[in-house]
BAMARMAR-551485 format. One line per 8 residues: number of its first residue (from 0); their letters; for each residue x, z, y negated of C-alpha. Coordinates in Angstrom, 1 decimal, m for minus. Layout:
// BAMARMAR-551485
NUM = a = X,Z,Y ~ ...
END
This chain:
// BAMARMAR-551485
0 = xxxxxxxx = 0.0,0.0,0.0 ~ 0.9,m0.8,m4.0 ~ 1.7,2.7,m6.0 ~ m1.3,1.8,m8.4 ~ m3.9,1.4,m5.6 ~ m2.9,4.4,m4.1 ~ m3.5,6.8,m6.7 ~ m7.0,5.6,m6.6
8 = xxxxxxxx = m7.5,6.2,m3.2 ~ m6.0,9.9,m3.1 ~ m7.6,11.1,m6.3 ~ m11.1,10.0,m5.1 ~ m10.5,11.3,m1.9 ~ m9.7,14.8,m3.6 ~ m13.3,14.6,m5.9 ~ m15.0,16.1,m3.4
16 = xxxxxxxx = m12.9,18.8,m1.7 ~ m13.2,20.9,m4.5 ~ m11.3,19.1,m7.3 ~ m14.3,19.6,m9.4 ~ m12.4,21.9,m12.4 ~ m15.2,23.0,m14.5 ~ m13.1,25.7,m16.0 ~ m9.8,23.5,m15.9
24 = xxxxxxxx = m10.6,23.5,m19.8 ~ m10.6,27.4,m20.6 ~ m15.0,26.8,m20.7 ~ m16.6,29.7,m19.0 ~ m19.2,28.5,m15.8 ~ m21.8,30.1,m15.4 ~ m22.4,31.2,m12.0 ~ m25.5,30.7,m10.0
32 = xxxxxxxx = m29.1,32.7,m10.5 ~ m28.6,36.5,m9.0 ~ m24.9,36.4,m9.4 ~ m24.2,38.5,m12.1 ~ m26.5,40.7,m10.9 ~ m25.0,41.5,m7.6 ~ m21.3,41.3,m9.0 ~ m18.2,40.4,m7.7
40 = xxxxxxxx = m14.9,43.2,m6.7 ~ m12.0,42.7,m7.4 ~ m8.7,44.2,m5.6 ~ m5.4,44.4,m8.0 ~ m2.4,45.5,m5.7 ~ 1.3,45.9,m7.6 ~ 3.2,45.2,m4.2 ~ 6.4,45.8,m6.0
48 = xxxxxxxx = 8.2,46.7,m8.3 ~ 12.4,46.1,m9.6 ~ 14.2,46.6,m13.1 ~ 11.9,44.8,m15.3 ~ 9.6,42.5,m12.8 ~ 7.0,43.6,m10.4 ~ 4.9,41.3,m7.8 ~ 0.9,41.3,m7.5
56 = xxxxxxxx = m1.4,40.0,m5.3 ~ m4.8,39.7,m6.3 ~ m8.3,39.2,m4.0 ~ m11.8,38.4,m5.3 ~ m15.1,39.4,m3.2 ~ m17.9,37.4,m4.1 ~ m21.2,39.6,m3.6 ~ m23.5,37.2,m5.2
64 = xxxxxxxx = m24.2,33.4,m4.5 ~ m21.5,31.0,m3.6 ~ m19.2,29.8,m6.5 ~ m17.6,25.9,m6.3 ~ m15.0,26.8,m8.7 ~ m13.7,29.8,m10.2 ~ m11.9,31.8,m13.5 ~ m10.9,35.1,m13.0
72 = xxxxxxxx = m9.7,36.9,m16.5 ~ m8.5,40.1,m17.1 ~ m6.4,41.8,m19.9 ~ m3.5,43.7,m20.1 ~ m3.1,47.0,m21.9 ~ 0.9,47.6,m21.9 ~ 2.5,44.2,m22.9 ~ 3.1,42.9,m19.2
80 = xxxxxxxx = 3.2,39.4,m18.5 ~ 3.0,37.2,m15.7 ~ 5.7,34.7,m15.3 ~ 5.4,32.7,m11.7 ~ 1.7,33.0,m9.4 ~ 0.9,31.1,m5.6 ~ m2.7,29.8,m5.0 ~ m3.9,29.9,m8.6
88 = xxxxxxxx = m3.1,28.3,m12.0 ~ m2.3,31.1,m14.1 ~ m2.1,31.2,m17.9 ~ m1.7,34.2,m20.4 ~ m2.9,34.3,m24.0 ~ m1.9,37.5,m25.5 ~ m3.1,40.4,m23.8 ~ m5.0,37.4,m21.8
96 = xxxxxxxx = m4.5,36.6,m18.6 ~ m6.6,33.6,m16.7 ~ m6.7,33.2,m12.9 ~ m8.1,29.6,m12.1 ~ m8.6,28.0,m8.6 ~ m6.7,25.3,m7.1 ~ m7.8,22.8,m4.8 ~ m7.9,24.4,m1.5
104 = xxxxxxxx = m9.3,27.7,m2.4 ~ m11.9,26.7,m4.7 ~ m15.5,27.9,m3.3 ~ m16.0,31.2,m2.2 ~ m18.9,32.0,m0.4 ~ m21.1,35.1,m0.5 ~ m19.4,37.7,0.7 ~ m16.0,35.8,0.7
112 = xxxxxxxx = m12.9,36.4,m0.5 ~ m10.3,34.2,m1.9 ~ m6.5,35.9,m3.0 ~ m3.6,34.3,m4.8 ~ m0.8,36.2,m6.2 ~ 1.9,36.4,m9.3 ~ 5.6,38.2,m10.5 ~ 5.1,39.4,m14.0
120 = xxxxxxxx = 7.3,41.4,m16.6 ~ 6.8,44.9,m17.8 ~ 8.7,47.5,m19.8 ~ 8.2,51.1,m20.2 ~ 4.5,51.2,m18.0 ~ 2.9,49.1,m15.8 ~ m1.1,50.2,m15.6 ~ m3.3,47.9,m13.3
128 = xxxxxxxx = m6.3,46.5,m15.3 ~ m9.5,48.0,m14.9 ~ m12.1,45.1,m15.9 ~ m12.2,42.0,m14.5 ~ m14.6,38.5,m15.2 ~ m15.6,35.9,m12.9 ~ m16.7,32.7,m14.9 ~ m17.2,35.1,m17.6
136 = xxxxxxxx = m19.5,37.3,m15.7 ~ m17.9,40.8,m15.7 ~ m17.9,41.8,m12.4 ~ m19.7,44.6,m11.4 ~ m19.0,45.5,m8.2 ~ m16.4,47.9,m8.9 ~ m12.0,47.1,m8.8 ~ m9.8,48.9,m6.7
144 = xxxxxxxx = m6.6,49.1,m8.5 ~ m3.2,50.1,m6.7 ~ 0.3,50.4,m8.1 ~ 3.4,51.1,m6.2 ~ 5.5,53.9,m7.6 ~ 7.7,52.3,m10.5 ~ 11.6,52.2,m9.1 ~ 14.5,50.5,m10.8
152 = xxxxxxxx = 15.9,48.3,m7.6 ~ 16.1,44.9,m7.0 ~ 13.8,42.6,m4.7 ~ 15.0,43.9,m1.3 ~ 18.6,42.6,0.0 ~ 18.3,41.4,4.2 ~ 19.6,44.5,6.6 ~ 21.6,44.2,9.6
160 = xxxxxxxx = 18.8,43.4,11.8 ~ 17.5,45.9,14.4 ~ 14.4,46.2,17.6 ~ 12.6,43.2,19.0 ~ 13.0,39.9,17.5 ~ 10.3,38.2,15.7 ~ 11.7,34.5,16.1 ~ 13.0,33.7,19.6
168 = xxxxxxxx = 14.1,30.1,20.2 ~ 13.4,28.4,23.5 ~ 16.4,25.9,24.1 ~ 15.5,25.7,27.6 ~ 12.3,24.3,26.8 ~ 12.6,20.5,24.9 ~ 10.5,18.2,23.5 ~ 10.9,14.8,20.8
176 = xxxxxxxx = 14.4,13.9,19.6 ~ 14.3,13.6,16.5 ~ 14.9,9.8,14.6 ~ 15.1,11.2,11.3 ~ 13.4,12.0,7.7 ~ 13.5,8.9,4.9 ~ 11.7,7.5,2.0 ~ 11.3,3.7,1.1
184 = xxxxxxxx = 13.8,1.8,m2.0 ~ 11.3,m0.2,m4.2 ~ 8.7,m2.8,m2.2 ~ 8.2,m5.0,m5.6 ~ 11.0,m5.4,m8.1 ~ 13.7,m3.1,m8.7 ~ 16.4,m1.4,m6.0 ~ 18.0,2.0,m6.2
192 = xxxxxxxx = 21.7,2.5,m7.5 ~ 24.5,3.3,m5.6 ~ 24.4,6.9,m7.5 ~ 20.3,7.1,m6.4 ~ 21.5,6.1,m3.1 ~ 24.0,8.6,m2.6 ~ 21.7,11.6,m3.9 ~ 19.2,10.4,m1.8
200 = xxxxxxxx = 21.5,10.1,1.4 ~ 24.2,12.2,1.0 ~ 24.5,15.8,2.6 ~ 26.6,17.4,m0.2 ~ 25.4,19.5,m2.9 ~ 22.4,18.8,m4.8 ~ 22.0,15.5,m2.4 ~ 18.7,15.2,m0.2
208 = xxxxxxxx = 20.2,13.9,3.3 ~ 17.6,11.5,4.1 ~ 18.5,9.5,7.3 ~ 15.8,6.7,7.2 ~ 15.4,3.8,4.5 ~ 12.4,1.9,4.5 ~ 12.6,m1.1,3.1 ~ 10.1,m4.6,2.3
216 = xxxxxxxx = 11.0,m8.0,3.9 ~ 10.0,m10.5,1.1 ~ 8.2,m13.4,2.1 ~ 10.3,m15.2,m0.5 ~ 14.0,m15.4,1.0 ~ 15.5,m15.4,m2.0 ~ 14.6,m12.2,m3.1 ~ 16.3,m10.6,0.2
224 = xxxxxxxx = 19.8,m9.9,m1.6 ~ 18.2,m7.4,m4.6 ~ 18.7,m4.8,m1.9 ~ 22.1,m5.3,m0.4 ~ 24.0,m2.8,m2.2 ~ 21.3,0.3,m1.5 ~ 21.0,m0.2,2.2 ~ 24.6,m1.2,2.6
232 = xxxxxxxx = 25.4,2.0,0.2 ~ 23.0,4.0,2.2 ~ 24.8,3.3,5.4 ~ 28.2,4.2,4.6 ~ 27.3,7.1,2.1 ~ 25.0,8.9,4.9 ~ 25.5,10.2,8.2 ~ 23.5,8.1,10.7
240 = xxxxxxxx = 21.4,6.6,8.3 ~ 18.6,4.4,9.9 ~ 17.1,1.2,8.1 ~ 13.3,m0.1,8.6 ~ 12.6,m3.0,7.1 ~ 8.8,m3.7,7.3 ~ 7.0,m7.2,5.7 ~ 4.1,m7.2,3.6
248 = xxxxxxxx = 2.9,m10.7,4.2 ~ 4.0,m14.1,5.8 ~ 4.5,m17.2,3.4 ~ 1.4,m18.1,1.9 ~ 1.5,m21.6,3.6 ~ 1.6,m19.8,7.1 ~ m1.6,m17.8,6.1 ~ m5.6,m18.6,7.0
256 = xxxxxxxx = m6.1,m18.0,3.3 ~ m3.0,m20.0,1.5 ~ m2.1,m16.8,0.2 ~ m0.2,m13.9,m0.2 ~ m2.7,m11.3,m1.3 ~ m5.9,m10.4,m0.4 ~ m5.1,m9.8,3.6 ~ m5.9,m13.2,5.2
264 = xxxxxxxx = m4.2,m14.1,9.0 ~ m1.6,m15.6,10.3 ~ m2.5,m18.6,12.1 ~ m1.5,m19.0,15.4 ~ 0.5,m22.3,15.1 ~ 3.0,m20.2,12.8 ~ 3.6,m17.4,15.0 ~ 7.0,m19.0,16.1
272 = xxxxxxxx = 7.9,m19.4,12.5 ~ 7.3,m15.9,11.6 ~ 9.1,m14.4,14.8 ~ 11.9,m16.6,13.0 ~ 11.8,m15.4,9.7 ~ 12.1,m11.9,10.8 ~ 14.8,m12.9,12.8 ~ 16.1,m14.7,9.5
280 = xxxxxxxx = 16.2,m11.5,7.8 ~ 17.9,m9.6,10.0 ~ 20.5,m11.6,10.1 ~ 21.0,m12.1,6.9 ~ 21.3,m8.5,6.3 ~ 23.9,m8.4,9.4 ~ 25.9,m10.7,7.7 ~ 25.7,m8.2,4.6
288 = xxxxxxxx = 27.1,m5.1,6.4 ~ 23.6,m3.8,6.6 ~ 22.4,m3.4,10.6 ~ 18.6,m3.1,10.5 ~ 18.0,m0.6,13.4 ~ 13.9,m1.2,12.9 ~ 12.1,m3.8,12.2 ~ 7.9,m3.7,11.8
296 = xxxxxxxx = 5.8,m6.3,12.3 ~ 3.7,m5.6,9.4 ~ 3.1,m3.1,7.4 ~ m1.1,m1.9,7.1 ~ m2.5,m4.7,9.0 ~ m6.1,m3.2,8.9 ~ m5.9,m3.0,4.7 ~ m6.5,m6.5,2.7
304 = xxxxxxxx = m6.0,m5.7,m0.9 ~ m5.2,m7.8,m3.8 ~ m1.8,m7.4,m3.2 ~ 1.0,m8.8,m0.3 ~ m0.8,m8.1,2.4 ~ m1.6,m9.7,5.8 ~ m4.6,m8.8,8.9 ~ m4.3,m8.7,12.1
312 = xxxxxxxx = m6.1,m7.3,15.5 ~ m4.5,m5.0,18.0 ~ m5.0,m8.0,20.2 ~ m3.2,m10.5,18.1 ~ m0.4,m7.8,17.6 ~ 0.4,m7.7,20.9 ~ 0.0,m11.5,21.5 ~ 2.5,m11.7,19.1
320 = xxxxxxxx = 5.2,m9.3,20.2 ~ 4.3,m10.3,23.9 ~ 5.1,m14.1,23.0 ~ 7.8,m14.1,20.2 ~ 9.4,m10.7,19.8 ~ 12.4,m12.0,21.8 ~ 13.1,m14.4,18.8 ~ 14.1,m11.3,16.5
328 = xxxxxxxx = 17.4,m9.9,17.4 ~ 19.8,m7.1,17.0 ~ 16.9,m4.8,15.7 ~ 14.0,m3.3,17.5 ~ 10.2,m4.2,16.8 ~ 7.9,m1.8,15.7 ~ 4.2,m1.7,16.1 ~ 1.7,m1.5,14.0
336 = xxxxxxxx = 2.0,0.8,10.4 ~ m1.9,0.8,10.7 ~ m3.1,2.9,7.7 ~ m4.2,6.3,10.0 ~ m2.0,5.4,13.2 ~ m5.5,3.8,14.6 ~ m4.8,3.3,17.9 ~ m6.8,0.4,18.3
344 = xxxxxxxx = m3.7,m1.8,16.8 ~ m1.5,0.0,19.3 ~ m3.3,0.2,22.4 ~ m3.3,m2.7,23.6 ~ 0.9,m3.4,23.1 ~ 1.2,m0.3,24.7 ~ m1.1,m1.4,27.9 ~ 0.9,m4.8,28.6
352 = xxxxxxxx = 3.9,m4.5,30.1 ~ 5.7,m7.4,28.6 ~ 4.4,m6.6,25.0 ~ 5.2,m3.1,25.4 ~ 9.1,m3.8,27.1 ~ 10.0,m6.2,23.4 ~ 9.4,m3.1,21.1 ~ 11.1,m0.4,20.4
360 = xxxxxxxx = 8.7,2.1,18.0 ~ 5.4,2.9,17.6 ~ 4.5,3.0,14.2 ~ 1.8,4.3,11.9 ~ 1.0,5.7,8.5 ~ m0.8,9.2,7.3 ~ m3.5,8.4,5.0 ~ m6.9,9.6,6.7
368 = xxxxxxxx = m5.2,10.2,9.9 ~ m5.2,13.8,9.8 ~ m9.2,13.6,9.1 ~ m9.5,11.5,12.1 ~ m7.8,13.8,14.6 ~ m4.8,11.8,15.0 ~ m2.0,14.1,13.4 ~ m1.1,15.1,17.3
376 = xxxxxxxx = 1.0,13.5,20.4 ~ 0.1,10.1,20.8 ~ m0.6,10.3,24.7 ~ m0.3,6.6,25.5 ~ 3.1,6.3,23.4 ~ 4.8,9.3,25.0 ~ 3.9,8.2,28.3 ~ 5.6,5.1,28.4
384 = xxxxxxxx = 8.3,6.4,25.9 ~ 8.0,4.7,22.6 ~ 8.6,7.1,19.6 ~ 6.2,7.6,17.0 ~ 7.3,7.2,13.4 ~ 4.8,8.4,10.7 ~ 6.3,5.6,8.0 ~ 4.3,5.9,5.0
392 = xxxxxxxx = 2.4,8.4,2.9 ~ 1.9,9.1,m0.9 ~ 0.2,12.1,m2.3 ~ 0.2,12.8,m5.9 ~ m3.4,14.2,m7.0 ~ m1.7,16.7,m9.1 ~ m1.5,14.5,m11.6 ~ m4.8,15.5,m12.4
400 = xxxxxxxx = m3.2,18.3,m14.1 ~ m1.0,16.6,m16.8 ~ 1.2,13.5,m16.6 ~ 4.3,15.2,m18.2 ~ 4.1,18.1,m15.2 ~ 6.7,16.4,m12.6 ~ 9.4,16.9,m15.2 ~ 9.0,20.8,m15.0
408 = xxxxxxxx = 10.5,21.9,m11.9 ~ 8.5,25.3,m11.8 ~ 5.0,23.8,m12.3 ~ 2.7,25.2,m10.0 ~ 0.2,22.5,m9.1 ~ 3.3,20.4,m8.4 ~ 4.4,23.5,m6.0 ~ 1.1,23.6,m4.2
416 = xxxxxxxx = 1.0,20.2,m3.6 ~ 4.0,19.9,m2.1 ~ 4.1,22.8,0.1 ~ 0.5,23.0,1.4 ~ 0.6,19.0,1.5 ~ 3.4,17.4,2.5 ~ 5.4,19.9,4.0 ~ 2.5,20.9,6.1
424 = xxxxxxxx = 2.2,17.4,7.2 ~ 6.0,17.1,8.1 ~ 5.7,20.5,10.1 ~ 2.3,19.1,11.7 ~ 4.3,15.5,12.6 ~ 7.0,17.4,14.1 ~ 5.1,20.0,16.3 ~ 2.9,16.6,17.1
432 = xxxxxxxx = 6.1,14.9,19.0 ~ 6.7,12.4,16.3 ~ 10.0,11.3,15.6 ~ 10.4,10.4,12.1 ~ 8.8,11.0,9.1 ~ 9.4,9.0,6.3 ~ 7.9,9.1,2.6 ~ 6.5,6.5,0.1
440 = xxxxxxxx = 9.0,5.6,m2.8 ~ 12.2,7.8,m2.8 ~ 12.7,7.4,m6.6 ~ 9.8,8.0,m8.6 ~ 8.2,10.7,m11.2 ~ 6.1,12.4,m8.2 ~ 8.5,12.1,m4.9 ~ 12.4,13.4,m4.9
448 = xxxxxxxx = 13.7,11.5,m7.7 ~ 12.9,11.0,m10.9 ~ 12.3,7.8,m12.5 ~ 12.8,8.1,m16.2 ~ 9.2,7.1,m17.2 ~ 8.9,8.9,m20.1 ~ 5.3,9.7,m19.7 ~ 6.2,12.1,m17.0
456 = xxxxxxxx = 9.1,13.6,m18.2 ~ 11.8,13.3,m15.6 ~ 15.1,12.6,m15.4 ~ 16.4,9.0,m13.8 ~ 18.3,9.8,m11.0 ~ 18.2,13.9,m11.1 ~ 16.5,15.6,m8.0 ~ 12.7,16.8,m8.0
464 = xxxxxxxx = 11.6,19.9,m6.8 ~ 9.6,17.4,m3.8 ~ 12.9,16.6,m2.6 ~ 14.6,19.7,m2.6 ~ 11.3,20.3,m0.9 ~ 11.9,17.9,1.2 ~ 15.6,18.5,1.7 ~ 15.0,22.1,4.0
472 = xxxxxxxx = 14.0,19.2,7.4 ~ 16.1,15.9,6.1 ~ 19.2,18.0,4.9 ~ 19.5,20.1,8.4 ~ 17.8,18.6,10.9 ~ 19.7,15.9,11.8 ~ 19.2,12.2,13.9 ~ 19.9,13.2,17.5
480 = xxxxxxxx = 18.5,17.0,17.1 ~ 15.8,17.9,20.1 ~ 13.0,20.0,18.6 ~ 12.7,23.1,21.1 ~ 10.2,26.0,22.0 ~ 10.2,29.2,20.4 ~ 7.7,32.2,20.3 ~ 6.3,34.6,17.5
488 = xxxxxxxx = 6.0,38.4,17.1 ~ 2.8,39.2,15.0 ~ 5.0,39.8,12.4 ~ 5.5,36.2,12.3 ~ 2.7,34.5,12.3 ~ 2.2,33.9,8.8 ~ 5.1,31.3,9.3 ~ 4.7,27.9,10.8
496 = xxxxxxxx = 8.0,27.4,12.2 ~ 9.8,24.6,14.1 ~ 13.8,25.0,15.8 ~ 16.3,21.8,16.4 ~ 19.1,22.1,18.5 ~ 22.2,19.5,18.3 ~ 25.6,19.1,16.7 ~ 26.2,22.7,18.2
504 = xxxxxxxx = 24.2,23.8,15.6 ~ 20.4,25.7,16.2 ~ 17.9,24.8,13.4 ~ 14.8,26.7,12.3 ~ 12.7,25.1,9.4 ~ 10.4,28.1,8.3 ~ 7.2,27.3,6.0 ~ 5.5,30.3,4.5
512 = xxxxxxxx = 2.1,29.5,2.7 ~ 0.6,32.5,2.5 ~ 1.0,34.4,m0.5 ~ 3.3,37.3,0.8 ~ 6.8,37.4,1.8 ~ 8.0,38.4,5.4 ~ 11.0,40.1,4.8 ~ 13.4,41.5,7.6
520 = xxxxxxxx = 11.9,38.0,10.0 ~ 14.6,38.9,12.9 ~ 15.6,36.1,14.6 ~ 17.1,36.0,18.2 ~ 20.0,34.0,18.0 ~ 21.0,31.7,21.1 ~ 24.4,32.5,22.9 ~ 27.2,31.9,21.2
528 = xxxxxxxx = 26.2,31.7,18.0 ~ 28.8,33.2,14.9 ~ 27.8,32.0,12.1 ~ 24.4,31.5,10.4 ~ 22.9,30.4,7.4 ~ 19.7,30.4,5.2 ~ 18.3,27.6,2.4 ~ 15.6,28.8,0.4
536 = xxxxxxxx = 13.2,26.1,m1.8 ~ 10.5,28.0,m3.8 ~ 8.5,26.9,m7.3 ~ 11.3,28.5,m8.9 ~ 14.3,28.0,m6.2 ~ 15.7,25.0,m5.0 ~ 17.7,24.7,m1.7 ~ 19.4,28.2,m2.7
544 = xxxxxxxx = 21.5,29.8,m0.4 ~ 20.8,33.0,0.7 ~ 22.5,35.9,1.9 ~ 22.3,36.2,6.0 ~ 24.6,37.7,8.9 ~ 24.5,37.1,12.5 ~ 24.8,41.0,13.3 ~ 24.1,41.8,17.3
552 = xxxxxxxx = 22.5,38.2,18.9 ~ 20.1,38.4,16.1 ~ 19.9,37.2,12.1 ~ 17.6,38.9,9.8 ~ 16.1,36.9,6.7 ~ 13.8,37.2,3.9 ~ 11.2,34.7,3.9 ~ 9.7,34.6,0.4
560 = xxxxxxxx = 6.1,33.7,m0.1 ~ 4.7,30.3,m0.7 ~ 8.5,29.1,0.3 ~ 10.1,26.8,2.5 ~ 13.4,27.5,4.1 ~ 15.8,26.3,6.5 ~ 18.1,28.8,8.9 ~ 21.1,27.1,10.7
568 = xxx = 22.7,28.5,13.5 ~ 26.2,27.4,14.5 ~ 28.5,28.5,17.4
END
């Protein structure tokens, strides 16, 4: 799909999952008949406190009717002021504080509760507030304030751990290996420059370690050189960098519609001539430096916009690869990119023996295929062996909130997005078997570069908060790593957590959504292990190392809230 068509499609998908903001402007909403009459209650818990910062978490009960969409206010009596929050947008006017929902936690019904959570400042006293709003509807079910005892420490150091572990990793136990994490240069005009390149590939500081490139096979031959430099840059700046080259569209000429928009098929006389120009491609890249480990067959062959774009059955796929997909050398084919991995364009390549036997990949993209249950192992691939890649998604509804937040590295809805988003998708594709997960444009002002665009406010070439983000699987898990089985104390089970052994190294990625931290998360360590260490990407941290010991067969870490993190073990 085009960048400007895709922002259509995710923002109206988002319209009716609660994106309706009625207070996104500071207007009060009512709530509905009987509401303010049976109330609302309102826990205010100071969790902790440190020299001059304290942490809060914050639950509403609603007693009355449902409400869509929420504002919580409150007002502070001895100067505090809240600096960082998780599950809300949070603002503070003077005394002022305002508590607004975000997408995902935006009804509550009656007799529901919904909780988010913020650090603040303080000096000299910190009193929890005894009056609270909803919509502007003082609630009247009562508050039930707590404090901790004020101390002057800071936010807890990690302990030599001690007892039963909370983490243990399973390396007996195996599943996928793993093909790698990547993002796509630009499909339409444009290329990245060997400085983008190298940020995006490399593993040294303040570099993302992708190890995929997608890239577009022009129909136009001529335009195939404008991306030389990046993928041959990519190769030999990364470690075991992988290129997939996926085409839009055939020629125009070859088409049923004389074009190379609006979808339209290949005809059937021409499927020799396109099984050469694929072939054409790759060895025109060969003869470049560049290998092309992967090449699609198309890319969203079940969407026809009115841009490149080409349709095709499941049956004509396979027709294709079963007949022609001999012609393309010194790559491997890839079937299908369908739009939600919809089976239907897979199946029946995967059900013929010769078909099946001249690819290498199954492919498919993201968008809608979590809401149509097929975010999970792909039986029919694993069983004869062909690895899934997820090769294409875009998210970036948060623009909704501004068009100048991706240049603030801190701003919430770009935090929530990411983390309860994409990174829960890549966890998802990884605990689904898949073997590669690979994002929509790598340089742009929403994904893990920025672009420059001034209307957005980043910085050409400098590292987003997404790819930091991003950074805690492409950075450490690495191509050739098996995912393995581990278990959970109850502790634990806040974190969704995946382990990757390879390299002599044991890799945990550890996603925290919930709004408090786990602290003291002991991990057994495998035999042999020395040496360990722990990456830490928050709204306000980006890939920071932090402090960690093996001490005994087992590593202790702090596992902040609404944070994704990365432990590596290494003999």
């Amino acid at each position: 799909m085009r960048d400007v068509k895709r922002r259509f499609r995710v923002n109206a998908a988002r319209v009716t999952t609660g994106a309706v903001l009625l207070a996104s402007a500071g207007v009060a909403v009512a709530l509905p008949a009987g509401a303010a009459a049976a109330g609302c209650s309102v826990n205010y818990a100071v969790s902790s406190e440190w020299q001059g910062g304290f942490g809060a978490n914050v639950s509403i009960t609603n007693l009355g009717d449902p409400v869509t969409s929420w504002t919580l206010t409150w007002n502070y009596s001895a100067g505090q002021r809240v600096t960082e929050a998780w599950n809300t947008t949070l603002s503070q006017s003077g005394a002022t504080v305002t508590a607004r929902n975000v997408s995902y936690n935006g009804s509550i019904p009656t007799n529901g509760t919904t909780s988010f959570g913020f650090n603040g400042s303080w000096s000299g006293s910190n009193p929890a507030p005894t009056s609270f709003a909803l919509n502007g509807v003082t609630c009247t079910g009562g508050t039930t304030p707590t404090t901790a005892p004020p101390t002057t420490t800071a936010p807890p150091t990690t302990p030599p751990p001690t007892g039963p572990a909370d983490i243990t990793v399973n390396s007996n136990t195996r599943y996928q290996t793993v093909d790698g994490f990547g993002a796509a240069t630009p499909i339409w005009g444009g290329t990245w420059s060997t400085s983008d390149t190298q940020t995006l590939v490399g593993l040294g500081p303040n570099q993302l370690g992708l190890s995929i490139v997608r890239t577009g096979i022009s129909p136009v031959s001529g335009e195939w050189s404008t991306q030389v430099n990046a993928l041959r840059t990519a190769k030999s700046s990364g470690s075991g960098v992988k290129i997939l080259a996926s085409p839009w569209t055939a020629p125009a000429e070859w088409k049923t519609n004389n074009s190379r928009i609006n979808g339209g098929k290949l005809r059937t006389d021409r499927y020799a001539d396109y099984a050469n120009h694929l072939n054409s491609y790759v060895q025109y890249m060969r003869n470049q430096g560049v290998t092309i480990d992967v090449t699609s067959v198309q890319n969203e062959p079940d969407w026809h916009p009115d841009y490149d774009s080409m349709d095709w059955s499941g049956t004509e796929l396979r027709n294709f690869v079963r007949d022609h997909g001999t012609r393309v050398q010194n790559t491997r084919l890839m079937v299908a990119e369908a739009v939600n991995l919809n089976y239907t364009y897979t199946d029946p390549t995967l059900n013929d023996t010769t078909a099946r036997n001249n690819i290498g990949y199954i492919g498919g993209h993201l968008y809608g295929t979590e809401a149509s249950g097929r975010l999970r192992s792909y039986p029919l691939a694993d069983q004869h062996n062909k690895p899934v890649w997820m090769t294409e998604w875009n998210l970036h509804a948060a623009d909704g909130n501004g068009s100048n937040i991706w240049g603030n590295p801190a701003n919430l809805a770009v935090w929530n997005e990411t983390l309860d988003d994409i990174m829960r998708t890549v966890h998802r594709s990884m605990e689904a078997n898949w073997t590669a997960y690979i994002w929509w444009y790598g340089k742009r002002y929403y994904s893990f570069i920025g672009d420059g665009e001034a209307a957005f406010g980043t910085t050409a070439g400098a590292p987003l908060k997404r790819g930091y983000a991003f950074s805690q699987y492409s950075k450490y898990v690495r191509p050739g790593y098996q995912r393995v089985a581990l278990t959970k104390s109850t502790k634990a089970n806040p974190l969704e957590v995946t382990a990757y052994t390879g390299g002599g190294k044991t890799t945990l990625v550890i996603l925290n959504r919930s709004t408090s931290a786990v602290n003291n998360a002991v991990i057994q360590v495998p035999q042999g292990v020395t040496r360990a260490e722990h990456y830490l990407t928050s709204q306000n941290a980006n890939a920071a190392s932090q402090s960690v010991s093996v001490n005994g067969g087992q590593v202790s870490v702090n596992v902040g809230a609404r944070s994704i993190s990365t432990v590596v073990l290494s003999h």
